[in-house]
Residue frames as qw, qx, qy, qz and C-alpha x, y, z in Angstrom:
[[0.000, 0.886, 0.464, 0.000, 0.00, 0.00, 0.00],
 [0.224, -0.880, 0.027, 0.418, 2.87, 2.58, 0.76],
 [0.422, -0.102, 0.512, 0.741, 4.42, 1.76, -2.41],
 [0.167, 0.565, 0.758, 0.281, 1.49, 2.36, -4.03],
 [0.167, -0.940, -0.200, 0.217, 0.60, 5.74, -2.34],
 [0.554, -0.458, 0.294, 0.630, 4.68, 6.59, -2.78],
 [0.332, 0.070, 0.632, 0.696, 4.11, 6.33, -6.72],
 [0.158, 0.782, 0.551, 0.246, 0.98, 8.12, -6.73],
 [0.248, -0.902, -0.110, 0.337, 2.31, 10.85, -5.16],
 [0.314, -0.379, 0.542, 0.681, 5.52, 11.08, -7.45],
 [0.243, 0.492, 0.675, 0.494, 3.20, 10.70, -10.60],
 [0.031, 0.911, 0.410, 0.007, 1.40, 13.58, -9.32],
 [0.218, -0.836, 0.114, 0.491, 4.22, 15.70, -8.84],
 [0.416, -0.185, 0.607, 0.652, 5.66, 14.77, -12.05],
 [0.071, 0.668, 0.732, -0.115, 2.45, 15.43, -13.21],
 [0.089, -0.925, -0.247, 0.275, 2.03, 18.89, -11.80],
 [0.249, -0.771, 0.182, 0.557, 5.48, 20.36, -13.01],
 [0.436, 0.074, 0.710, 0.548, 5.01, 19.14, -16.32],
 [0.143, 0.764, 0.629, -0.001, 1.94, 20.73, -16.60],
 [0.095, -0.944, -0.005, 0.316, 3.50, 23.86, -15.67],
 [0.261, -0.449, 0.492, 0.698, 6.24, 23.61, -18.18],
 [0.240, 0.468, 0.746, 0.408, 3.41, 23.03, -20.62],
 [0.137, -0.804, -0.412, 0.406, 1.90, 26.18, -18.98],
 [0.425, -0.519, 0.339, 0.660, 4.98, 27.96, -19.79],
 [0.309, 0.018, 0.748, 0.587, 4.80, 26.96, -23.40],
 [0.169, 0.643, 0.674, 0.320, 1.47, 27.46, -24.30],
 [0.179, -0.879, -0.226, 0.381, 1.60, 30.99, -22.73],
 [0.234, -0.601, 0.377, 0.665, 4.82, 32.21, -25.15],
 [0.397, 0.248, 0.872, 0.143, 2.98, 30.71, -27.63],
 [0.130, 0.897, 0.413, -0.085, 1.10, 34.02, -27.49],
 [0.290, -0.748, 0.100, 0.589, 4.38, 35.95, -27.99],
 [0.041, -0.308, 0.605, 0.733, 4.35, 35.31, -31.55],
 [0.664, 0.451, 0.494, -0.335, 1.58, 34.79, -34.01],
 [0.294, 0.731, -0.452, -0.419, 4.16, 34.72, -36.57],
 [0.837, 0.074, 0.525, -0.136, 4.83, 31.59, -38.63],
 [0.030, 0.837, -0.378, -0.394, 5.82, 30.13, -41.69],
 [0.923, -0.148, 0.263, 0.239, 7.95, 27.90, -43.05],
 [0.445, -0.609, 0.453, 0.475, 11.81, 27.97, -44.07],
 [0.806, 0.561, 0.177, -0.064, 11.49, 27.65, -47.75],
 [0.117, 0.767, -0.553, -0.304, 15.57, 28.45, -48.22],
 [0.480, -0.277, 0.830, 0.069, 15.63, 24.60, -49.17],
 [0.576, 0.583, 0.414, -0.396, 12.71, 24.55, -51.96],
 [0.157, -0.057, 0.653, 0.738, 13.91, 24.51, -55.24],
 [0.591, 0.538, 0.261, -0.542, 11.15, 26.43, -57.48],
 [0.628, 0.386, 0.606, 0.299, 10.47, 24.82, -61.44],
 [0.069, 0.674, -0.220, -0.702, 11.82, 27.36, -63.95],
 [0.698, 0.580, 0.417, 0.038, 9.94, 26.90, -67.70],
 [0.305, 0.086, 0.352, 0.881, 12.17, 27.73, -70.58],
 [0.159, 0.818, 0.426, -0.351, 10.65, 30.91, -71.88],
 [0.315, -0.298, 0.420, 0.797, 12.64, 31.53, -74.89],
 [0.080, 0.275, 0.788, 0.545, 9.65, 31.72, -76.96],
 [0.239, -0.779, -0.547, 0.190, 7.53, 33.54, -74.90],
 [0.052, 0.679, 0.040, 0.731, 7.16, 37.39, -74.89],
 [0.345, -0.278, -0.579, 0.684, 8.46, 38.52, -71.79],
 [0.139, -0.811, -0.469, -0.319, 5.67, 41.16, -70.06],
 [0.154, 0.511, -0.427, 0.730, 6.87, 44.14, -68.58],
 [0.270, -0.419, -0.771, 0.395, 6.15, 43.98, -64.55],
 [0.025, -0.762, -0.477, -0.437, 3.49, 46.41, -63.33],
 [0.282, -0.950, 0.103, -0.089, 5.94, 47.93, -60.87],
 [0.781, 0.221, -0.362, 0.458, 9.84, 47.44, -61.12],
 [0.536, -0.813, -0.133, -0.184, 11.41, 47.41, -58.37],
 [0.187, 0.827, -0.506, 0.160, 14.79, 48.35, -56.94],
 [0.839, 0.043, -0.516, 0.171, 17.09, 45.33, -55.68],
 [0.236, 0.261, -0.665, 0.658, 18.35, 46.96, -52.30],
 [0.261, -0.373, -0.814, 0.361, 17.32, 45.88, -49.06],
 [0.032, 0.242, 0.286, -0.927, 15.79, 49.30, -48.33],
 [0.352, 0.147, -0.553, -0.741, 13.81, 49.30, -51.95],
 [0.612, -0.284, -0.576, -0.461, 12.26, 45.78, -51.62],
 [0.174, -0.329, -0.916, 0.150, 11.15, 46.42, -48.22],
 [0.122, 0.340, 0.024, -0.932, 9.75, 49.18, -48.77],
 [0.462, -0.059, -0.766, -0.443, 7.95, 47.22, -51.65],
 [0.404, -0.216, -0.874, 0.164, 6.99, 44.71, -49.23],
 [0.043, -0.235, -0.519, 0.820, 5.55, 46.84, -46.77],
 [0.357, 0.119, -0.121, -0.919, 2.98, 48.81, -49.45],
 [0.543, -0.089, -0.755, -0.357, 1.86, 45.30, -50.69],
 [0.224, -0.255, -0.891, 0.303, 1.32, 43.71, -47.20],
 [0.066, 0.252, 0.267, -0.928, 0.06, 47.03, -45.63],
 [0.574, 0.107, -0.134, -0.800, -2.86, 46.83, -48.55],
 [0.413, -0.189, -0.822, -0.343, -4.30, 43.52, -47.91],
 [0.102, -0.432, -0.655, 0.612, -5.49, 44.84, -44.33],
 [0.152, 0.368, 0.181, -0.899, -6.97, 47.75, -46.04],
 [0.481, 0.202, -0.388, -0.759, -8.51, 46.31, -49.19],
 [0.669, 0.036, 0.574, -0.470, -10.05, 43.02, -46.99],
 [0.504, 0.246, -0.723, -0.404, -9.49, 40.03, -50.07],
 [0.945, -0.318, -0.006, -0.073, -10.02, 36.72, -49.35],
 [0.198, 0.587, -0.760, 0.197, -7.64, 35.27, -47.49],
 [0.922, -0.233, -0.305, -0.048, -7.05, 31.63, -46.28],
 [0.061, 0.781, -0.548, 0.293, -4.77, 31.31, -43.42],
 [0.903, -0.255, -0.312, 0.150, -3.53, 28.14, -41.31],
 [0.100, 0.802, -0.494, 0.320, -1.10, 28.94, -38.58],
 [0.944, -0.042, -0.297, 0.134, 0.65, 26.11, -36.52],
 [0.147, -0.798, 0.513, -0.280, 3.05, 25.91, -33.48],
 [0.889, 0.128, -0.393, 0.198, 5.68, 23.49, -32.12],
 [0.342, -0.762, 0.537, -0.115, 7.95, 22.52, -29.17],
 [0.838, 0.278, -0.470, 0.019, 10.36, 19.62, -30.72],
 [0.846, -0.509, -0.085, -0.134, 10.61, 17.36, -28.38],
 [0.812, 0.234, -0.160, 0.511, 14.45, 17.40, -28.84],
 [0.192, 0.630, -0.074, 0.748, 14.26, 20.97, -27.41],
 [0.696, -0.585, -0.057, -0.412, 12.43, 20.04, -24.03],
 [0.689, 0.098, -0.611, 0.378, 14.75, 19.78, -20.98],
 [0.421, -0.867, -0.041, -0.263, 14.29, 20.44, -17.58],
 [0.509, 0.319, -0.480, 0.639, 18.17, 21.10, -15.90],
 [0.399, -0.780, -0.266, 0.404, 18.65, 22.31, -12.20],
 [0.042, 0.988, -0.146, -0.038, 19.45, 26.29, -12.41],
 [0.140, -0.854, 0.461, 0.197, 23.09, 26.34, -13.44],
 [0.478, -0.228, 0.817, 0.228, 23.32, 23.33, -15.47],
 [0.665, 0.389, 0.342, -0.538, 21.86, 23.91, -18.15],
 [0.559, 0.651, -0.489, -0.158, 24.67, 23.05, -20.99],
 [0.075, -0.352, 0.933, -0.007, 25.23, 19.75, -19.08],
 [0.398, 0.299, -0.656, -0.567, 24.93, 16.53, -20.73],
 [0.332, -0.227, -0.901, 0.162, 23.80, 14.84, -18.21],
 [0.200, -0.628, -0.076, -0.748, 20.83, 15.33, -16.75],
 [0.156, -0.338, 0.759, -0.535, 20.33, 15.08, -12.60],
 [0.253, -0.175, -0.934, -0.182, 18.62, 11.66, -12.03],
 [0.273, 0.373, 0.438, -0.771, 15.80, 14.04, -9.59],
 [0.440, 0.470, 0.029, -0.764, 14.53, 15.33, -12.86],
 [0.067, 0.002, 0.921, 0.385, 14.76, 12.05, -15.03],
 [0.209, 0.321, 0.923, -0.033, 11.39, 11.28, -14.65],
 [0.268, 0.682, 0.172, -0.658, 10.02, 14.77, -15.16],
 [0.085, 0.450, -0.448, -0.767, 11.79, 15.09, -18.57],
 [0.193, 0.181, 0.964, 0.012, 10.03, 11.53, -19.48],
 [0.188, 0.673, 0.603, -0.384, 6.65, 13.00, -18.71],
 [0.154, 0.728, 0.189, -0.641, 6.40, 16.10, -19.90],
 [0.104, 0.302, -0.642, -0.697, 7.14, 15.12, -23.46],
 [0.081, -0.394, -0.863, -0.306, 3.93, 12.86, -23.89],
 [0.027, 0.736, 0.547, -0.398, 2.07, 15.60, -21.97],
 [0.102, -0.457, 0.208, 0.859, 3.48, 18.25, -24.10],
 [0.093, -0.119, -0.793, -0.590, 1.82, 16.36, -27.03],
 [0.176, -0.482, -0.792, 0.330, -1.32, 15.96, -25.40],
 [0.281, -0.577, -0.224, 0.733, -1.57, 19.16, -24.44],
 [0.069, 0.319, -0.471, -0.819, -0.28, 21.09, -28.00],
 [0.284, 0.184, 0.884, 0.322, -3.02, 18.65, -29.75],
 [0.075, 0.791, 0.603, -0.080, -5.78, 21.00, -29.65],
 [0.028, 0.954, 0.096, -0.282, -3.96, 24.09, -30.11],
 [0.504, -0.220, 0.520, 0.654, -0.97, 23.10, -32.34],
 [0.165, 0.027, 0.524, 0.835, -2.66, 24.24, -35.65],
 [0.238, 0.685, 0.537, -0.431, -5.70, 26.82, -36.68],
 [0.242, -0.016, 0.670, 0.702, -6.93, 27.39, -40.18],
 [0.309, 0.712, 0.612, -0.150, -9.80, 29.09, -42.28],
 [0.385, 0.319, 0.459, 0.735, -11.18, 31.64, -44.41],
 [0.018, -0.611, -0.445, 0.655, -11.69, 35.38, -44.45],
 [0.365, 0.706, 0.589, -0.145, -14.24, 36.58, -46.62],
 [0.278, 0.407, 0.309, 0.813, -13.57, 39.01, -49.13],
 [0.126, -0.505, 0.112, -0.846, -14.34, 42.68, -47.37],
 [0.742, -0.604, -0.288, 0.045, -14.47, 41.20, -43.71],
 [0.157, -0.915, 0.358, -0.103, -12.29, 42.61, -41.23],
 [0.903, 0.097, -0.362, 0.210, -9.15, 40.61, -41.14],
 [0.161, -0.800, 0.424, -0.393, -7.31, 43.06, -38.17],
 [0.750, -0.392, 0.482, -0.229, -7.31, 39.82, -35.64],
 [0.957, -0.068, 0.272, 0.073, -6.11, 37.17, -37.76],
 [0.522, 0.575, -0.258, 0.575, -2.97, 39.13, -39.99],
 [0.526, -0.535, -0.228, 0.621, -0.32, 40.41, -38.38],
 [0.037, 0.170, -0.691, 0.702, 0.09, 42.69, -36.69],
 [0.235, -0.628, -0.740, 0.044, -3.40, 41.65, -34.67],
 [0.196, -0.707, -0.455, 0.505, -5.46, 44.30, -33.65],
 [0.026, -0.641, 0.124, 0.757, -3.73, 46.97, -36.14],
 [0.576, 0.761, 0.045, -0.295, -4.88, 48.99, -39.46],
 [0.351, 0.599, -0.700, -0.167, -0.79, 47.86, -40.77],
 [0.959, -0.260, 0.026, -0.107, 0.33, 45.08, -41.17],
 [0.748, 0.094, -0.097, 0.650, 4.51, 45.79, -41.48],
 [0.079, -0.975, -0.171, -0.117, 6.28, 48.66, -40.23],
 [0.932, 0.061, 0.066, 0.351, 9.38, 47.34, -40.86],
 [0.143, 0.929, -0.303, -0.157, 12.71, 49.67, -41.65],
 [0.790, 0.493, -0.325, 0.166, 15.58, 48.36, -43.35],
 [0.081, -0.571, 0.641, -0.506, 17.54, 48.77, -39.77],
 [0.785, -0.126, 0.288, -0.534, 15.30, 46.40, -38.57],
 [0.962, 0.189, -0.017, -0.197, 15.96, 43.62, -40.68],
 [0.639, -0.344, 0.506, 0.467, 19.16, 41.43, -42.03],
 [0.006, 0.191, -0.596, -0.780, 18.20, 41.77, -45.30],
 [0.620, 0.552, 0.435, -0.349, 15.16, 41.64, -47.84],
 [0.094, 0.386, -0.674, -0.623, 15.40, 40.48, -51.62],
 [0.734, 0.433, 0.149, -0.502, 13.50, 39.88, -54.72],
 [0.365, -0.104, 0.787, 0.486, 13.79, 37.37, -57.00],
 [0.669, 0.339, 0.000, -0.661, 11.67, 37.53, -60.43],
 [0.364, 0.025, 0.916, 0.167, 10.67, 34.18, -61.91],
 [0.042, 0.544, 0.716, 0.435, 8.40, 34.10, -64.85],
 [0.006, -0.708, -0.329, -0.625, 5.59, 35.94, -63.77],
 [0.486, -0.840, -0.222, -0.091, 5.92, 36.56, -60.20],
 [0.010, 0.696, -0.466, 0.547, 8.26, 38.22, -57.56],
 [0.794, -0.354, -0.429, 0.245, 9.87, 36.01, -54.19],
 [0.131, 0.715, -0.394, 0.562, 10.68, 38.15, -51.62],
 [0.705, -0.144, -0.518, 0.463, 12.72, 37.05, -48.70],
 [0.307, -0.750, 0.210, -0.548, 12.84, 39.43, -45.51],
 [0.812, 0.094, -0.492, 0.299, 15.53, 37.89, -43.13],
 [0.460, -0.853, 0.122, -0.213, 16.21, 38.83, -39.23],
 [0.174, 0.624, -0.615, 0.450, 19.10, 38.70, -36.97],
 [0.584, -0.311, -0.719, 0.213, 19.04, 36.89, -33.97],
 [0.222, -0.695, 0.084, -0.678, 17.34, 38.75, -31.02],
 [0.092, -0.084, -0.800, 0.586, 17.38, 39.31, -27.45],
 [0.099, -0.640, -0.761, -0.026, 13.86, 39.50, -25.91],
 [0.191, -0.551, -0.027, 0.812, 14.96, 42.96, -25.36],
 [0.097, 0.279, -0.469, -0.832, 15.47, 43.60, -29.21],
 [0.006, -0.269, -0.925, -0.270, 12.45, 41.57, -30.10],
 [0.118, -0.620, -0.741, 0.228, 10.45, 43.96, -28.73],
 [0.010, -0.693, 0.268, 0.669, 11.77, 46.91, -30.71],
 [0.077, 0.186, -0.831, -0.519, 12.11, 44.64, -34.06],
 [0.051, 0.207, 0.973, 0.090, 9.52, 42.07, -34.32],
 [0.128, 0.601, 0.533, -0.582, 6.57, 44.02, -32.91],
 [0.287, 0.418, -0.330, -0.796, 6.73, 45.71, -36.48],
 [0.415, 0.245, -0.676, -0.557, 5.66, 42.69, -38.22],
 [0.372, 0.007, -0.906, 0.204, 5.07, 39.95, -35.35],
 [0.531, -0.677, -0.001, -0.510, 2.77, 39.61, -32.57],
 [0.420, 0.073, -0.682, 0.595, 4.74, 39.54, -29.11],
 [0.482, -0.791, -0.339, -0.163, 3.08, 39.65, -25.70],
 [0.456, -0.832, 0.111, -0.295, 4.65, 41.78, -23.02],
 [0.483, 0.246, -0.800, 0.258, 7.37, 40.13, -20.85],
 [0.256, -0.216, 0.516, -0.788, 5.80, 41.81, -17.37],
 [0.691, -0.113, -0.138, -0.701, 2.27, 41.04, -18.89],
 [0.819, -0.031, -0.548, -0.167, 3.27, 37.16, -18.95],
 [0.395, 0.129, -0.763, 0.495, 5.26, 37.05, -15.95],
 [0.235, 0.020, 0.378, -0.895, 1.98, 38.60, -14.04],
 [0.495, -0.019, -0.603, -0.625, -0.44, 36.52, -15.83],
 [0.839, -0.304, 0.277, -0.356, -3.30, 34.21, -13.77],
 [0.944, 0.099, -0.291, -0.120, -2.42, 31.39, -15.43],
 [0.459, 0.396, -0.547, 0.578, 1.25, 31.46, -14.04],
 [0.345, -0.338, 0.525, -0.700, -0.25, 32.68, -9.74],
 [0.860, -0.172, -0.106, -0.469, -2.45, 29.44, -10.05],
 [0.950, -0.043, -0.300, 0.079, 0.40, 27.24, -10.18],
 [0.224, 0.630, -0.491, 0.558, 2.84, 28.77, -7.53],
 [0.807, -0.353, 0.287, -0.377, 1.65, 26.85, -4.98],
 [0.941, -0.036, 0.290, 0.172, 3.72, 23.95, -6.49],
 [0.694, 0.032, 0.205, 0.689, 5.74, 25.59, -8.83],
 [0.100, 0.901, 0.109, -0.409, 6.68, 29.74, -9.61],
 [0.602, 0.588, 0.154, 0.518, 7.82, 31.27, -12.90],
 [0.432, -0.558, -0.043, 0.707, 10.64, 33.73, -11.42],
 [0.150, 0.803, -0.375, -0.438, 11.98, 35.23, -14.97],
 [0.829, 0.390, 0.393, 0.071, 12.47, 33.83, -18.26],
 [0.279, -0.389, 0.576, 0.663, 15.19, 34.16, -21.05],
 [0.739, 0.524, 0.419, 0.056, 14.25, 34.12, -24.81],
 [0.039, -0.484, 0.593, 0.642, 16.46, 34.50, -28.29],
 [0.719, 0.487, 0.238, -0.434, 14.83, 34.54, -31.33],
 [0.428, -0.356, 0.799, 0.230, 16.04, 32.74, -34.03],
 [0.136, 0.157, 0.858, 0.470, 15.57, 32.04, -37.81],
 [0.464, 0.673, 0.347, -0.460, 12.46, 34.97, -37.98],
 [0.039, -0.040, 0.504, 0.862, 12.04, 35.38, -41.81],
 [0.582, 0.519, 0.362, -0.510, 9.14, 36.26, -43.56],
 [0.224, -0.058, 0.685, 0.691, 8.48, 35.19, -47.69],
 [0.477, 0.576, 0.368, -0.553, 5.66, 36.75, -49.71],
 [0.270, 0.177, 0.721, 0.614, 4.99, 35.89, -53.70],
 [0.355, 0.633, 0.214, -0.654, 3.69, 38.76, -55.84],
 [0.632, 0.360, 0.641, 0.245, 2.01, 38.66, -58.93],
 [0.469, -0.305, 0.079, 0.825, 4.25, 41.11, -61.13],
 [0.134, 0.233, 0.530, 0.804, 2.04, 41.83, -63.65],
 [0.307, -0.790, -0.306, -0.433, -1.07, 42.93, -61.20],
 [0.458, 0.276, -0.617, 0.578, 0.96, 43.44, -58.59],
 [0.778, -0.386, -0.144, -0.474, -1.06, 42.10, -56.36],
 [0.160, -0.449, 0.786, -0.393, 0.50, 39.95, -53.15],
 [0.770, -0.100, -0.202, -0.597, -0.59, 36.29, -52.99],
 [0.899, -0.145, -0.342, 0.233, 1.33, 34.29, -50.36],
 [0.119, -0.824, 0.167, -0.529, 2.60, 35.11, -47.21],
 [0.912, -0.222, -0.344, 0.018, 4.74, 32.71, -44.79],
 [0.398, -0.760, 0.241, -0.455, 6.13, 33.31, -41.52],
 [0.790, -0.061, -0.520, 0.320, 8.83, 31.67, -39.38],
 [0.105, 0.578, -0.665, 0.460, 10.68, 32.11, -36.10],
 [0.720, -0.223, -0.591, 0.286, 11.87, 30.13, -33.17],
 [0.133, -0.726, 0.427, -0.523, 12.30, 31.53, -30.04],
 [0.434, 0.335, -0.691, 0.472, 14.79, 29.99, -27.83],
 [0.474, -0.702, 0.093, -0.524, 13.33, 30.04, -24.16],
 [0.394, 0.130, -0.692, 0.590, 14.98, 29.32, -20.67],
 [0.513, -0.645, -0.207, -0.528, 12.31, 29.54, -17.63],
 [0.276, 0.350, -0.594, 0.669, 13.84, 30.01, -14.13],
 [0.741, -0.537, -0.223, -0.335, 10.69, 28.23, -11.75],
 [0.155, 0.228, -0.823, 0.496, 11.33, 26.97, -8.27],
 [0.460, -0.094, -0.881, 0.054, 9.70, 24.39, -6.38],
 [0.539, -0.346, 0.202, -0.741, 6.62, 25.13, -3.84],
 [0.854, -0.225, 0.163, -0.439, 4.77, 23.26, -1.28],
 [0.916, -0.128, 0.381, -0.005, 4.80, 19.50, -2.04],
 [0.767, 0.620, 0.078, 0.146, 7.19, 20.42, -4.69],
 [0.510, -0.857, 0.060, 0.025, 9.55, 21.94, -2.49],
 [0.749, -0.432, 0.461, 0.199, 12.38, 19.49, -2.62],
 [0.712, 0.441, 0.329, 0.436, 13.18, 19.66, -6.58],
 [0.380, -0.462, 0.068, 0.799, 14.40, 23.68, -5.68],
 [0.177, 0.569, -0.438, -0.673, 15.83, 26.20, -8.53],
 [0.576, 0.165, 0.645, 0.475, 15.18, 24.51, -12.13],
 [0.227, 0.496, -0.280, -0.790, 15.17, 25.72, -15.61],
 [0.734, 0.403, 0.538, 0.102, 12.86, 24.50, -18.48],
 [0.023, 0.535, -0.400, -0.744, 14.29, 24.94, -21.42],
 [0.510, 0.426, 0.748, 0.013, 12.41, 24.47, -24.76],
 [0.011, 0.299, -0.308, -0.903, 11.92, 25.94, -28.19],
 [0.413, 0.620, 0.580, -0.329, 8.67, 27.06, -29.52],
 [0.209, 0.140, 0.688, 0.681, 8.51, 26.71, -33.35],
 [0.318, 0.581, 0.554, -0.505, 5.80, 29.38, -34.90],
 [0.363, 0.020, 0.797, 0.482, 4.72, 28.90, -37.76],
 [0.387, 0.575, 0.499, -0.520, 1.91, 30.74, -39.95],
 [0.185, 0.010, 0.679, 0.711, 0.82, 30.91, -44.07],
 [0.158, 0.624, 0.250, -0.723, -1.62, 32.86, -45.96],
 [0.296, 0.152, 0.794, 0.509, -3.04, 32.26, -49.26],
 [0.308, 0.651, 0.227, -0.656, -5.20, 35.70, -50.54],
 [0.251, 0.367, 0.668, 0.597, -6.61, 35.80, -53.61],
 [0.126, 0.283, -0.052, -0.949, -8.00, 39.71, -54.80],
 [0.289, -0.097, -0.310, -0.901, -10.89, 38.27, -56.46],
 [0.397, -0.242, 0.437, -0.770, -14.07, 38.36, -55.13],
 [0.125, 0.214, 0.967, 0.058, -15.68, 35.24, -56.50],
 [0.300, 0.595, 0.552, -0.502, -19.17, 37.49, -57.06],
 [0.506, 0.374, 0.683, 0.372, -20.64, 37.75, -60.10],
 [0.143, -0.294, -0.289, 0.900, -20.72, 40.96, -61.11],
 [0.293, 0.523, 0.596, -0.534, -23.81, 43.18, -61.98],
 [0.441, 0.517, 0.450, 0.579, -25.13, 43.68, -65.43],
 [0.169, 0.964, 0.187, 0.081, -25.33, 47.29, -64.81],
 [0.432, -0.780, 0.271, 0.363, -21.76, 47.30, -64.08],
 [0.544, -0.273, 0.637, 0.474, -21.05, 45.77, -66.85],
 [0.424, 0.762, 0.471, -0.136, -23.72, 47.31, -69.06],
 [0.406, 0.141, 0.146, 0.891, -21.97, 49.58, -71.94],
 [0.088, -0.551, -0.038, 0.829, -22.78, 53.15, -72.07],
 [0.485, 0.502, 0.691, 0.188, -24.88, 54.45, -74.73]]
């Protein structure tokens, strides 16, 4: 019987501080609503086109970083204001390769302490669990609905506000009929991420999250002191069609790096200082098409007499 009781009680606490490093996750989760995927691996299909009459684009555009984001910025900036359809899916991730829980000053050793074996165990099948319901969200927004809440930025009339200081770089390729542009970041501190990103990204607060309910419920067993994050691999890629220039694909990456600095309450007491560490893949794509699908009216189309 007291083994029994012994292991329920250690399941629960493994339990409980998994949760909260799921807690963790699903809360920073909100610091980006950016997304994406890496497409520098992709190889696109180039048709011969020696026979073909080449069409002039319907805006040429300069080749420095300043030029095409400045480009980028007018295009993105008018699909918030002129409300196409747009289809969007966005999608997050903590690879399980990234999930480690270290005592506070170990965190680059290779071994972890045999206290926290069992946690790390756990908290990867809960992590899955957990992400299953909120790992990916997709649909469509009407032609002239409001799309403020689901582009980025949320909430605002822009949707870049980018500056060529801001960025590593930004470049156009032209293929056939469209434009690839690439828009590439530095690595950030959570410091500079909140000066950079916020142009183009949605980031929450640091205070806001460290002050959040969701974080005072579980301090009874475990508290979120202060948290680390480096961002990593943001880019953004957007295909435009050259000849209406018209923007019709939009994909979003970054990673942000995180380190969470909790310590042990109550029945949790005995496990001290730890850090979770764990990287949260966000991920998000956007597929807008400019025409309305509505038939239009014979008097619009009626000639003039």
């Amino acid at each position: 019987m007291q083994k029994i009781e012994r292991g329920q009680t250690l399941m629960k606490r493994i339990f409980t501080i998994a949760t909260a490093i799921l807690l963790v996750s699903a809360l920073l989760m909100t610091l980006t609503s950016c997304g994406g995927s890496d497409t520098s691996d992709e190889t696109v299909e180039v048709y011969s086109t020696e026979e073909a009459e080449y069409t002039q684009s319907a805006v040429n555009v300069g080749k420095t970083s300043e030029e095409v984001l400045a480009y980028f910025n007018s295009l993105v900036n008018g699909v918030k204001a002129d409300k196409p359809i747009v289809y969007y899916s966005i999608e997050k991730n903590v690879p399980n390769g990234s999930l480690k829980v270290t005592k506070q000053g170990a965190e680059d050793a290779e071994e972890i302490d045999d206290s926290l074996k069992a946690i790390n165990d756990a908290a990867k099948g809960i992590k899955d669990l957990v992400l299953e319901d909120i790992r990916e969200n997709s649909g469509t927004i009407n032609f002239g609905d409001d799309n403020s809440e689901m582009l980025l930025v949320k909430g605002e009339s822009w949707a870049s506000e980018l500056t060529a200081e801001d960025i590593d770089y930004a470049e156009l390729k032209e293929i056939g009929d469209q434009y690839f542009i690439t828009i590439a970041f530095n690595d950030l501190t959570s410091e500079e991420a909140q000066n950079v990103l916020t142009k183009a990204f949605d980031l929450r607060d640091k205070e806001e999250i460290l002050a959040s309910e969701e974080f005072a419920k579980s301090k009874e067993y475990l508290a979120l002191n202060d948290y680390d994050v480096t961002y990593s691999g943001c880019k953004i890629t957007a295909t435009v069609d050259r000849l209406t220039n018209e923007i019709t694909r939009l994909e979003f990456f970054k990673a942000a790096n995180v380190t969470a600095y909790m310590t042990g309450a109550g029945t949790l007491e005995s496990y001290g200082d730890v850090s979770v560490m764990f990287t949260l893949e966000d991920k998000a794509y956007y597929e807008i098409t400019w025409d309305s699908g509505l038939p239009t009216s014979p008097v619009e189309t009626a000639e003039v007499k």
